[in-house]
N, C-alpha and C positions, 0 to 999 in steps of 0.2 A: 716405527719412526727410526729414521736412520740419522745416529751424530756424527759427520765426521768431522776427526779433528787432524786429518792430514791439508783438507783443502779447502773446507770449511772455515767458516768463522769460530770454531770451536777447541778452546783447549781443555783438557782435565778439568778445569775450573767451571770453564763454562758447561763442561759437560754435563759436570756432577750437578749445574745449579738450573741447565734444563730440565735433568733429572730429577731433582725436587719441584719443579713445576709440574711435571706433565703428574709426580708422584705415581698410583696404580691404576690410571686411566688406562695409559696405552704400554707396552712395552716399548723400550727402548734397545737399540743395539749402537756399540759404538765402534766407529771403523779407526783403528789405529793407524799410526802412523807405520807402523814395521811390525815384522813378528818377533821383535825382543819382546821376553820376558815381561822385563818392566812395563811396559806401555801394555800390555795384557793383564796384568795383576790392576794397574793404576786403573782400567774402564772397569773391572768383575769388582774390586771393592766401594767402588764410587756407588757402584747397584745398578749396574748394564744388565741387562737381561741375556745377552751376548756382544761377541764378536764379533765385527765383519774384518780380515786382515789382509790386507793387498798384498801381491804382487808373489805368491804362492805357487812356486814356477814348479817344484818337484814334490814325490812322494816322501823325504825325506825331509823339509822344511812343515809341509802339510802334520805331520808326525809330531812331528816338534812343536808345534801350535796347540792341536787336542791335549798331548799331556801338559803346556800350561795354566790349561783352562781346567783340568781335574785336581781336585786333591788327590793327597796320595788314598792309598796306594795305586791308584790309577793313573794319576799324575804328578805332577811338581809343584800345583800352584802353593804358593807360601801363604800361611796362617798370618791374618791378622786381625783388628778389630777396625771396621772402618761400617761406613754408613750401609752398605751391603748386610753386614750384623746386625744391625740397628745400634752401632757402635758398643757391641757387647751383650744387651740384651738380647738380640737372637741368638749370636753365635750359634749354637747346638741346633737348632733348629734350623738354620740356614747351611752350613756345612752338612747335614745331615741329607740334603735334599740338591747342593750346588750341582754336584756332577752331574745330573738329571734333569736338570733344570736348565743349565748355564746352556746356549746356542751358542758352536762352533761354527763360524759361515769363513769358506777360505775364498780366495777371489784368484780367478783365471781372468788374467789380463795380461797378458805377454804371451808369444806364440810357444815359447819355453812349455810354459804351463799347458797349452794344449798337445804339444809333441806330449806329454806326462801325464794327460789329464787319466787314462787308463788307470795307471797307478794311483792316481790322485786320489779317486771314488772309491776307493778300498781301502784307504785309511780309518781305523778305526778311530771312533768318536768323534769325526766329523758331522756336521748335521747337514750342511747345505753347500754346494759350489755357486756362488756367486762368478757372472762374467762382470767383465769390465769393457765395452764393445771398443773405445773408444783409444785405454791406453794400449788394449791387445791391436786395433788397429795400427795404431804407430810403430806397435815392436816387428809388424810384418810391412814395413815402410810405407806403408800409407795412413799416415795421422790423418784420423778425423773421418773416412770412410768407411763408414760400418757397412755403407749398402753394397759395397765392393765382392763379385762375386767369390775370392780368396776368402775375403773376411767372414763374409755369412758361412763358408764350409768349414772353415775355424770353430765359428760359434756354434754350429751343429755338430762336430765332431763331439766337442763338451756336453750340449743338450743329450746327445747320444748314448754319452760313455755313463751320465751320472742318472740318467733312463736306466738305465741298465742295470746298472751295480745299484737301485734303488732310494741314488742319493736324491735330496732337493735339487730345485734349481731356484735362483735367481738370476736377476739381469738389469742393468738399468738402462732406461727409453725414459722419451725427452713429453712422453704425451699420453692420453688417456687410446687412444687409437692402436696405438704401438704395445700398451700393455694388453688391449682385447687378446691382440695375435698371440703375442706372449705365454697368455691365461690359457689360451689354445694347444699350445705347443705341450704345455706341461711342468712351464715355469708357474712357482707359488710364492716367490719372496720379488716383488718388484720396484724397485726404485722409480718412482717415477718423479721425474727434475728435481729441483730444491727449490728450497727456500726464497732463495734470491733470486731465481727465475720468476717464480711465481711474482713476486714483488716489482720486480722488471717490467712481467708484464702486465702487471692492473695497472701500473705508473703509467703504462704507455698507453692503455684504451681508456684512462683516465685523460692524458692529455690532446688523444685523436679526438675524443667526446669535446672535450672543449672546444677544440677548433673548426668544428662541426658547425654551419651557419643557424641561427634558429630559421 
């Protein structure tokens, strides 16, 4: 399950408080708003399972993400006690296991990032490249055309490079149809629509039903 709190209806707050719903059913990742710091430390103590961080255009931002998601000595993330912990009562046991545990997922969605993506898939302690079909389409001027032949050689340049260097893949598709292909290809982390899509559309074959003659 994916929260995000860039575009979603989701802030920290609410994150943290789906995250006590869903509790250890399902993991959870949560997609920050940026790859500051802060907004990385704020979803790993809340008790995200990972990461998802947009808009991850070079090797060197990429970089920069893994070690805030490590403690040291492998990374930066900052000590603290928060529900991640179990507000103190784990500590030792959860620090002892985060690095290992926590899922780095960076997002290739701007053409930047696929000029890069080479570099990208060799950063250490990344877990998974996430694409973005939709905002990578508009950074190569055409917003909203995934199926645009430019775009689809974009997104296979990426499928390619993180094939290669043995990274994951994700991607997000709007349908159960779109993720088969996907599942094919050799993506294993898939977005498929949201929330509010989903709610969109039973409202609406709820309301066609209705106006259906008996």
């Amino acid at each position: 399950l994916i929260l995000d709190t860039e575009h979603g209806p989701y802030g920290p707050l609410e994150a943290q408080r789906a995250l006590q719903a869903v509790g250890r059913r399902c993991p959870c990742v949560v997609r920050v708003p940026a790859s500051d710091d802060v907004w990385i430390k704020k979803a790993l103590d809340i008790g995200a399972a990972g990461v998802l961080v947009p808009m991850v255009n070079t090797a060197a931002v990429a970089a920069h993400v893994a070690r805030a998601c490590k403690y040291a000595p492998a990374g930066t993330r900052g000590m603290g006690l928060a529900r991640a912990h179990s507000y103190g009562a784990g500590f030792e046991g959860y620090v002892a296991q985060a690095n290992d545990r926590v899922a780095v997922i960076v997002q290739a969605e701007h053409i930047e990032a696929v000029e890069n993506i080479e570099a990208i898939v060799r950063v250490p302690g990344l877990d998974a490249i996430f694409v973005g079909p939709y905002d990578l389409s508009a950074s190569m001027g055409k917003p909203g055309q995934v199926s645009d032949p430019d775009v689809q050689a974009a997104i296979r340049r990426v499928r390619d490079a993180a094939l290669a260097a043995g990274t994951r893949l994700g991607i997000y598709c709007s349908d159960a149809k779109a993720a088969r292909g996907f599942l094919r290809q050799g993506y294993t982390l898939i977005g498929m629509s949201t929330d509010l899509n989903y709610l969109a559309q039973a409202a609406g074959d709820a309301l066609a039903a209705a106006k259906q003659k008996a």
